[in-house]
C-alpha positions, 0 to 999 in steps of 0.5 A: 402395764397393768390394765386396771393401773392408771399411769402416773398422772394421777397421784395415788391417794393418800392414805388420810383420804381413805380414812377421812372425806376430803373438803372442797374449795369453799364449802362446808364438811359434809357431816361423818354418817354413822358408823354401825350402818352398813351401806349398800349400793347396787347396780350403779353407773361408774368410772374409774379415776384412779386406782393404786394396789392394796396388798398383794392381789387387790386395789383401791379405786377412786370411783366418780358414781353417777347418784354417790359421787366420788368415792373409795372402794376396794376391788379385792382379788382385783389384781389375780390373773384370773379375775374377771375384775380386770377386763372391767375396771379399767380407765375411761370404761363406764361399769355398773358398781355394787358396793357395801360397807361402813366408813369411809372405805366400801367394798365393791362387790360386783362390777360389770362392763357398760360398754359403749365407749372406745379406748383412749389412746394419744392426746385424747387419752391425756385428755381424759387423764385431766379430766381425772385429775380435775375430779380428785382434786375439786370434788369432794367424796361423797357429794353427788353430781348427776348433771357432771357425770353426765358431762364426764360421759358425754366427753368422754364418749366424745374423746372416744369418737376422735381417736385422732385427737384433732385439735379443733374437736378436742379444745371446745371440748375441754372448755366445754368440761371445765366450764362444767365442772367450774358451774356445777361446783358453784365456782362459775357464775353466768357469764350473760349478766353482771353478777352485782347488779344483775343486768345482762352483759352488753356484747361491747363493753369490757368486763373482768372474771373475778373469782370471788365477786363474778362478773364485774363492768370495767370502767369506760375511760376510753382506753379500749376503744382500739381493743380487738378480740385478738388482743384481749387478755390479762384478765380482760374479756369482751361481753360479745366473748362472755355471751359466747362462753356462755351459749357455747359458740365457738365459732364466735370471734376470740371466744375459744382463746377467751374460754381458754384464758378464764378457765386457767385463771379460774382453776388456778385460783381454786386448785391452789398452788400445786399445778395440774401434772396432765395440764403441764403435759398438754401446754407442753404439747400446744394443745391446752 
C-alpha cells in the first residue's frame, strides 16, 4: 500500500469541499478572504488526516495545522517513486508544513519529518484512524485549535507508546480525546456544575447530559435510591461520575463506562445521521 494513502476508513473529500470551507455543527460560516491574496505559511507543526490522489503523480491532503487548522493542501509530485515527500507525508507523523496560494486550495511547498512518534499498527492504529475521522467530520477548515492539536499529539505520542493497544490504556484515552474535542468545540459544557443554575454538582444526586441545555438535575422522587453506578444508563449519570469526568479520574467507580455512554450520545447527536466507519469497527472489536 502507498505509504502516504491512508486506508479506507476515511472517505476521500469531496470535491465541493475543496472548492468551498465546510461549516461545523452549530455555528457560523466563517467569512471567504480575498481572493487576490496570496497566502503563506512556513514551518508549520502539522498531521496529515487524510490524503487521496490528484492526477497521475500528486495528492490532496487533508491537513490538521497546530496555528491554521484544518486545511487542503496539495502535495505535487508527491506520489513519483523519487520524491523525498513520501518518507514525510505519512499518517500519525508529525511534519513541519510550508504552504502558499489563493482559495481554498494551498500548495505545499516544503514539508519536513518532526519525528518523535512511533508507527501505529493494531488497534492503536484504528485508534488513530478515529481520531482522524472525528477531526474531518466536526472541525471546520480553517478555525484553529492550538489546545486540540496539542490533545491530537499528546494521544497520539501516547497510541505511539502502547504498541499493544492494551485496553486499559487506550479507553481513558479515548475518552480523554473526545471530551476534548467535544470541549474545544463548545459542544461540552462542565460536567462540575449545573449548567442553568450555576451550582456545582453534588456528588449524590442524579443529573441528564442534555446536548442543547448541558447539565440538568433530575427531579428527586425517590425512584433511584437503589440505583448503583453499575446499573446507571440511558441517559442517566451520578454526579460522583460527572466530577469524575470532569477531573479525569478513572479510577472512580462507573466513571469510564458513564464517559463511554455520554460521549456516544454526544457524538451521536452532533455528527448526525451518518455513523462513524472507525467506531463500528472499534464496537465490533470490544474495545469502544
Amino acid at each position: 500500500m502507498d505509504p502516504l494513502l491512508l486506508p479506507r476508513a476515511l472517505p476521500a473529500a469531496p470535491q465541493a469541499e475543496l472548492n468551498a470551507a465546510a461549516t461545523p455543527i452549530g455555528t457560523t460560516p466563517h467569512k471567504r478572504r480575498p481572493r487576490g491574496r496570496i497566502e503563506r505559511a512556513h514551518d508549520e507543526p502539522a498531521y496529515v488526516l487524510h490524503a487521496h490522489p490528484w492526477k497521475e503523480t500528486s495528492l490532496i491532503l487533508d491537513v490538521f495545522s497546530r496555528h491554521h487548522g484544518r486545511l487542503a493542501l496539495v502535495a505535487k509530485g508527491a506520489k513519483r517513486p523519487t520524491s523525498q515527500l513520501r518518507t514525510v507525508l505519512l499518517g500519525f507523523q508529525p511534519f513541519a508544513a510550508s504552504w502558499s496560494g489563493r482559495g481554498e486550495v494551498r500548495t505545499l511547498t516544503r514539508a519536513d519529518w518532526s519525528g518523535g512518534v512511533a508507527p501505529l499498527a493494531g488497534l492503536p492504529l484504528l485508534c488513530g484512524f478515529y481520531f482522524n475521522e472525528l477531526l474531518v467530520r466536526l472541525l471546520a477548515r480553517e478555525d484553529a485549535h492550538e489546545t486540540l492539536f496539542d490533545a491530537y499529539h499528546a494521544a497520539v505520542v501516547q497510541l505511539g507508546a502502547d504498541p499493544h493497544g492494551l485496553t486499559a490504556g487506550v479507553e481513558p484515552m479515548l475518552r480523554r480525546f473526545e471530551i476534548s474535542l467535544l470541549r474545544e468545540l463548545g459542544y461540552l459544557p462542565p460536567l462540575d456544575r449545573e449548567s442553568q443554575s450555576d451550582q456545582p454538582v453534588r456528588a449524590d444526586a442524579y443529573y441528564t447530559v442534555d446536548p442543547q441545555l448541558g447539565v440538568l438535575p433530575k427531579p428527586t422522587d425517590g425512584s433511584h435510591a437503589e440505583l448503583d453506578s453499575a446499573r446507571l444508563g440511558g441517559g442517566l449519570y451520578l454526579g460522583a461520575q460527572l466530577l469524575a469526568m470532569e477531573s479525569g479520574d478513572w479510577a472512580q467507580a462507573g466513571a469510564a463506562r458513564a464517559a463511554k455512554t455520554l460521549m456516544r450520545e454526544l457524538l451521536h447527536y452532533h455528527l448526525g445521521t451518518q455513523p462513524l466507519r472507525t467506531r463500528q469497527l472499534l464496537i465490533d472489536l470490544h474495545q469502544l
